[in-house]
C-alpha positions, -999 to +999 in steps of 0.1 A: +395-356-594+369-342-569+390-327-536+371-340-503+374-324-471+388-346-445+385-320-415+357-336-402+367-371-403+399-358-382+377-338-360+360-376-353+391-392-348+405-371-322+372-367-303+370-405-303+408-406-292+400-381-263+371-400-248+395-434-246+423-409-227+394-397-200+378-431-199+417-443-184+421-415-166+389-415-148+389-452-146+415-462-131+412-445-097+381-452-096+385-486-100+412-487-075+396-464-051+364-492-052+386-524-045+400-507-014+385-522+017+361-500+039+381-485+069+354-490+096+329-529+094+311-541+118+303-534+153+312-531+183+277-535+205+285-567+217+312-555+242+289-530+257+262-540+285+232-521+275+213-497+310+189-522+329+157-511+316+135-491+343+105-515+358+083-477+362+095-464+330+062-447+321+067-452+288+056-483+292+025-486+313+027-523+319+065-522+332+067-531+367+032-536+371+022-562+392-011-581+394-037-571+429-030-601+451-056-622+458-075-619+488-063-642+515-078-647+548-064-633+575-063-667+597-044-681+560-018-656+561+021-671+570+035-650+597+054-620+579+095-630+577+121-607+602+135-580+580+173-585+573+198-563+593+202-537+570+239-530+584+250-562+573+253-564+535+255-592+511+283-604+504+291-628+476+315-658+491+341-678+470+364-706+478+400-694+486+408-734+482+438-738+454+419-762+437+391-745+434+408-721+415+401-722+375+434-731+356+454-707+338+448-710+304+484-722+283+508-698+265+498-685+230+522-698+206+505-690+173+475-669+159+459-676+128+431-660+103+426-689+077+401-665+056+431-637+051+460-661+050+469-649+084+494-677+099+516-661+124+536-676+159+533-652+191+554-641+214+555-622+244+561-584+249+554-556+269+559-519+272+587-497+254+608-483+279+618-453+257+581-445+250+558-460+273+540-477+246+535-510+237+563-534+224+564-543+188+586-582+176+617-571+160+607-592+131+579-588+112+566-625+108+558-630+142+530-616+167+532-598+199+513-609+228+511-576+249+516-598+283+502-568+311+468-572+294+449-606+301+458-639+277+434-655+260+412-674+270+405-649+304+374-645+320+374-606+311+389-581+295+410-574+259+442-600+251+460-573+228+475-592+197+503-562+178+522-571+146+536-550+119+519-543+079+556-543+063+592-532+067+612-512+044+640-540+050+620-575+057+590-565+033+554-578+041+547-584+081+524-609+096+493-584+099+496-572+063+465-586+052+446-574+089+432-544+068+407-570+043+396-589+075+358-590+076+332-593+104+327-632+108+359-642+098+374-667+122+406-660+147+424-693+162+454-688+188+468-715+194+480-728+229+510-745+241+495-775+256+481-778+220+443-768+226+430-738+203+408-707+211+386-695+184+369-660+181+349-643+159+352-612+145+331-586+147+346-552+138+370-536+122+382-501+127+408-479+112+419-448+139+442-423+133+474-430+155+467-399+176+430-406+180+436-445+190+408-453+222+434-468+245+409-475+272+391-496+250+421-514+233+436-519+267+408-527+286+414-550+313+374-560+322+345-561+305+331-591+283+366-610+271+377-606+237+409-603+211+417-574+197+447-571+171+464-544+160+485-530+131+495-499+115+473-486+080+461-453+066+484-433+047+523-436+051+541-407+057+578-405+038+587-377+059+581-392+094+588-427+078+556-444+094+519-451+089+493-426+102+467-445+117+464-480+132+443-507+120+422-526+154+403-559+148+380-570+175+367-606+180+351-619+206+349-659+218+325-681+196+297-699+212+302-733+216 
């Protein structure tokens, strides 16, 4: 019988073995890291009036340029108008009359995100008074409507939607999905009288808590829009909370 050397066969084995074992290792993060959702989309341009553009800007020679009037005879000319009394300004006017009042808009009773299986009722809170900050619902299913800020439907400012990712005791929360929303996706609140608002989205930001722009969030002018709110980021088992808060911002859709 001729002996054979098997070493190298073995040597093939295990270097075949070893290239499965990284392939797993290296995979699977990977892949897990790639399915995770991006922490900032969109944009948030649309809530920002852009600077009144200079008529003498020179970099535009044209700008504020106006054409040589034509020549007019002097006999032809209109007799020149009484300059305005500069001490009395313009004022805009507005009817106090009740009825000429735009209606409140109803009470939101529900918000939904049919895209994200987002299906959640609202209710009404304000501030903490241990903390200052904003009131969170006690259960995780529904949605807090933080009532200092405008409603929707307002002429102006941000209606501040706040709901929980999950609880430790009552498990998934209404704004669980919040973090895979995507610019474009639709937002419907509804109302009590049984009318609906829709919005669109157009951003979505992840800040860390500490780093949250609360004059943005809370603004209470500006262009109207929603903007809802829940916690994201890493959790931390020591302080038993997440570390940054997840915002969404839609504004109304044109109809």
């Amino acid at each position: 019988m001729i002996p054979t050397d098997d070493r190298p066969r073995d040597r093939r084995r295990w270097a075949a073995l070893l290239a499965v074992a990284l392939v797993v290792a290296v995979g699977v993060p990977a892949g897990w890291a790639l399915t995770r959702p991006d922490p900032d989309v969109g944009s948030l341009a649309a809530l920002r009036t852009p600077a009144p553009a200079d008529p003498a800007d020179p970099a535009d020679p044209e700008a504020g340029a106006t054409p040589p009037p034509a020549a007019v005879p002097d006999a032809a000319r209109p007799a020149p108008a009484p300059d305005p009394d500069p001490a009395v300004p313009g004022v805009p006017v507005r009817s106090g009359r009740l009825d000429a009042r735009p209606p409140d808009p109803a009470d939101p009773v529900r918000v939904r995100v049919p895209a994200r299986a987002i299906d959640a009722p609202v209710v009404p809170v304000g501030v903490e008074p241990a903390t200052g900050g904003m009131e969170i619902p006690e259960d995780v299913d529904d949605v807090g409507l933080y009532t200092p800020n405008p409603a929707p439907g307002a002429p102006e400012g941000s209606s501040v939607l706040s709901g929980h990712v999950d609880s430790r005791v009552q498990g998934r929360g209404a704004f669980f999905p919040l973090e895979q929303v995507q610019p474009g996706d639709v937002v419907t609140v509804d109302l009590a009288d049984g009318t609906a608002l829709d919005y669109e989205v157009i951003a979505r930001t992840r800040y860390p808590k500490a780093e949250l722009p609360l004059a943005e969030v809370f603004s209470t002018a500006g262009p109207h829009h929603l903007t809802l709110i829940t916690c994201g980021g890493a959790f931390d088992s020591i302080d038993r909370q997440y570390q940054d808060n997840v915002v969404v911002v839609a504004v109304p859709t044109r109809t």
